[in-house]
C-alpha positions as CSV (number, residue, x, y, z in Angstrom):
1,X,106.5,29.0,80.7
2,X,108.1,25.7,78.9
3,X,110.0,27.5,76.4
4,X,111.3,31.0,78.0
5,X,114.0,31.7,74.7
6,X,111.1,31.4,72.3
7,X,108.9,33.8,74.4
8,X,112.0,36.5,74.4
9,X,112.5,35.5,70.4
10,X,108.9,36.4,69.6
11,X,109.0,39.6,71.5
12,X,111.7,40.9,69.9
13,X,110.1,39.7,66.1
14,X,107.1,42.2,67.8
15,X,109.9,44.8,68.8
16,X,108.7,45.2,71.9
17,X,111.9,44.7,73.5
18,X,113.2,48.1,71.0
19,X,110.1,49.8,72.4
20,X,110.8,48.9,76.1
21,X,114.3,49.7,75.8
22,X,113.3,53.4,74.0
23,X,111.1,54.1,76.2
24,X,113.2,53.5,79.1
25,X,116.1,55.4,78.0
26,X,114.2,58.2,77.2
27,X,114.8,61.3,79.1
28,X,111.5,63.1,80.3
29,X,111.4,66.8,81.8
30,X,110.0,67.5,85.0
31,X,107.3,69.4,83.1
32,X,106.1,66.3,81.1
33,X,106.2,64.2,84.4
34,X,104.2,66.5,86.4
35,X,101.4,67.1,83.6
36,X,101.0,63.3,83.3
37,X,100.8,62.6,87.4
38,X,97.9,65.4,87.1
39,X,96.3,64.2,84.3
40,X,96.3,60.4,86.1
41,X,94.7,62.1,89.0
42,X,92.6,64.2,87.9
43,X,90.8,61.3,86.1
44,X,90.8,59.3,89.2
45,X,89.4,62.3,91.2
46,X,86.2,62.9,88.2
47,X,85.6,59.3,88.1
48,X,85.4,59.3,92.2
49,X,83.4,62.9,92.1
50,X,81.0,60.9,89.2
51,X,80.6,57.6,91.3
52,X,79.6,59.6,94.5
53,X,76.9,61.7,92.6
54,X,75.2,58.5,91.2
55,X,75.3,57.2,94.5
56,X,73.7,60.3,95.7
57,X,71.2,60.4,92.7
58,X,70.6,56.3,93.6
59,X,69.8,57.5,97.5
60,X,67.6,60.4,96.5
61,X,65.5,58.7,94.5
62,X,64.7,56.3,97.0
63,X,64.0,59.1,99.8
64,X,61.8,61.2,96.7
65,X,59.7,58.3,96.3
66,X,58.7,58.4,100.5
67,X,59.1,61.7,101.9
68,X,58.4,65.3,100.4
69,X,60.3,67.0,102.9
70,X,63.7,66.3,102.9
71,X,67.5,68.8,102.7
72,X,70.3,67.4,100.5
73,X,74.3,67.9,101.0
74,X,74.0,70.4,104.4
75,X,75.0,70.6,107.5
76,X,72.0,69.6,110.7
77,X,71.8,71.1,113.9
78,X,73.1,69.2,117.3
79,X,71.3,67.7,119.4
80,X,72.5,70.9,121.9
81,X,71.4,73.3,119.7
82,X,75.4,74.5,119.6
83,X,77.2,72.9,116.9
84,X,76.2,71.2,113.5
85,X,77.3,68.2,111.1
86,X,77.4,67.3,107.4
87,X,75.0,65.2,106.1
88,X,73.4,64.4,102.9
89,X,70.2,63.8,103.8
90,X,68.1,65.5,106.8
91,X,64.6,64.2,106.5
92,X,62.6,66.3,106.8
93,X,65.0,69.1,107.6
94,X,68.4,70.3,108.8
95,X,66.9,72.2,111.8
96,X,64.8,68.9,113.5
97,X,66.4,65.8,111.8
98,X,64.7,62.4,112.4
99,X,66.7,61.0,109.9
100,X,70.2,61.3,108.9
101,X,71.9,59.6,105.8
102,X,75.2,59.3,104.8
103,X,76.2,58.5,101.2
104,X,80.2,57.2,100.7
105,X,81.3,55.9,97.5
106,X,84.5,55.0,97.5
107,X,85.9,53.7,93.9
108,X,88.2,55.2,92.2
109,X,89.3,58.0,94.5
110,X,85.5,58.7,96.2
111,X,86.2,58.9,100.2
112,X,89.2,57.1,101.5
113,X,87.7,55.2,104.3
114,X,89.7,56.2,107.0
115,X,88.1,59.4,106.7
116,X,85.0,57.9,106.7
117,X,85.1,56.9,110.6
118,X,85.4,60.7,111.3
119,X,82.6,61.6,109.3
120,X,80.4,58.8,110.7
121,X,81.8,60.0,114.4
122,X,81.0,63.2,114.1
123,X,77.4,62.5,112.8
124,X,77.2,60.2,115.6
125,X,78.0,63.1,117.9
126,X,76.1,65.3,116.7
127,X,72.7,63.7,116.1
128,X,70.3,63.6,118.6
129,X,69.3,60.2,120.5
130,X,66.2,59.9,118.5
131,X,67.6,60.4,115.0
132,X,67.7,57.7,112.8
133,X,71.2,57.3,110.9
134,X,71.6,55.2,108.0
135,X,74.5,55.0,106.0
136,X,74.6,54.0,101.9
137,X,78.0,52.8,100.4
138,X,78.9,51.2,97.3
139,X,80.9,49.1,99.3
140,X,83.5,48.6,96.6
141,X,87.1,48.2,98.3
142,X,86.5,47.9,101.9
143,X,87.8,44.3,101.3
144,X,91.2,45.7,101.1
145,X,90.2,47.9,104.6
146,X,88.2,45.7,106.9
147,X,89.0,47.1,109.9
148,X,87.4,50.3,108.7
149,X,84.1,48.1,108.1
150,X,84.3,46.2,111.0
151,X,84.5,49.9,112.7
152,X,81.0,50.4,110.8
153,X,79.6,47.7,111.9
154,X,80.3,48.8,115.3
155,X,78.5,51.7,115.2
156,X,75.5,49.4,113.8
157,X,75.8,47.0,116.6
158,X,75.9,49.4,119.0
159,X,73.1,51.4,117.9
160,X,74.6,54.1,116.6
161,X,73.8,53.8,112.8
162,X,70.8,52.6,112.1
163,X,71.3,50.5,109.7
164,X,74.6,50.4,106.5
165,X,72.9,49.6,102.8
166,X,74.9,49.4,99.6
167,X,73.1,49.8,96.3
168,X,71.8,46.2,96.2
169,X,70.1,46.7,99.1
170,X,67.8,49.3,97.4
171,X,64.3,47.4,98.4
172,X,65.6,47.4,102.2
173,X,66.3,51.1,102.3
174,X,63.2,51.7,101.0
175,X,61.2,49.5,102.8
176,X,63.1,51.0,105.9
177,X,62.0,54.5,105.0
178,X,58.6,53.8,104.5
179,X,58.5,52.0,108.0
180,X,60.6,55.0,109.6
181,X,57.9,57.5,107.9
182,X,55.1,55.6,109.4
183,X,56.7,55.5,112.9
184,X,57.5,58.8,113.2
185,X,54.9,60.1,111.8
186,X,56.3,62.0,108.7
């Protein structure tokens, strides 16, 4: 800034040093802070619910246009028989899974991705030797948490997901699902 009094001199012809100053010295109640911390995050939390159904709708149109048998948003049986895991999709069902996807948005307040690893572990666990497990993220702010993605990745190199796809990948998934449907024989 070349000229910092003549910056300061025009804000003040805008009054926004008056309006800063107000708004500072204003005294707020506890009720008018807590209703505007709810209302920020509520917001977040229905743009994050919104982003992770149209992620979901994205993935299950792709899966609609391979298989007819598939279960959305439940939880598949081990591979033990004993326990069980959350998925969104089981193709073609929750009872004998051959394929398992997982569908993570995480803008706006979607999944933090910490949590993420648990879910994918768990799945991991769970799933039986032979069932495929992809994974579908929008892929949006795992730049700020690579070590999270590079935990992903992991569990891709070592053959544990099948394969991660984000929504630009849309021909891959669905080439990979009409291959997987061919091979197995669904």
């Amino acid at each position: 800034m070349s000229n910092p009094e003549e910056y300061i001199r025009i804000l003040k012809e805008y009054g926004l040093i008056d309006a800063i100053n107000i708004l500072i010295s204003r005294e707020y109640t506890w009720r008018e802070v807590i209703q505007e911390r709810l209302k920020m995050g509520r917001g977040s939390a229905i743009k994050g619910q919104k982003r992770g159904k149209n992620l979901e709708d994205f993935v299950e149109s792709i899966v609609s246009q391979v298989f007819e048998n598939y279960e959305i948003r439940k939880s598949f049986r081990g591979a033990k028989g004993l326990t069980t895991a959350k998925a969104d999709f089981c193709i073609p069902s929750t009872q004998n899974p051959s394929i398992v996807i997982e569908v993570k948005a995480y803008g706006a307040t979607g999944s933090k991705q910490s949590d993420v690893i648990g879910d994918v572990q768990k799945i991991i666990l769970e799933k039986r030797n032979d069932t495929y497990f992809l994974l579908v993220t929008d892929g949006i702010t795992w730049k700020a948490r690579m070590r999270d993605f590079e935990r992903l990745i992991e569990f891709q190199n070592y053959g544990d997901v099948y394969r991660i796809y984000t929504q630009k990948m849309d021909l891959e998934l669905l080439s990979d699902l009409i291959q997987l449907k061919a091979e197995l024989n669904l």
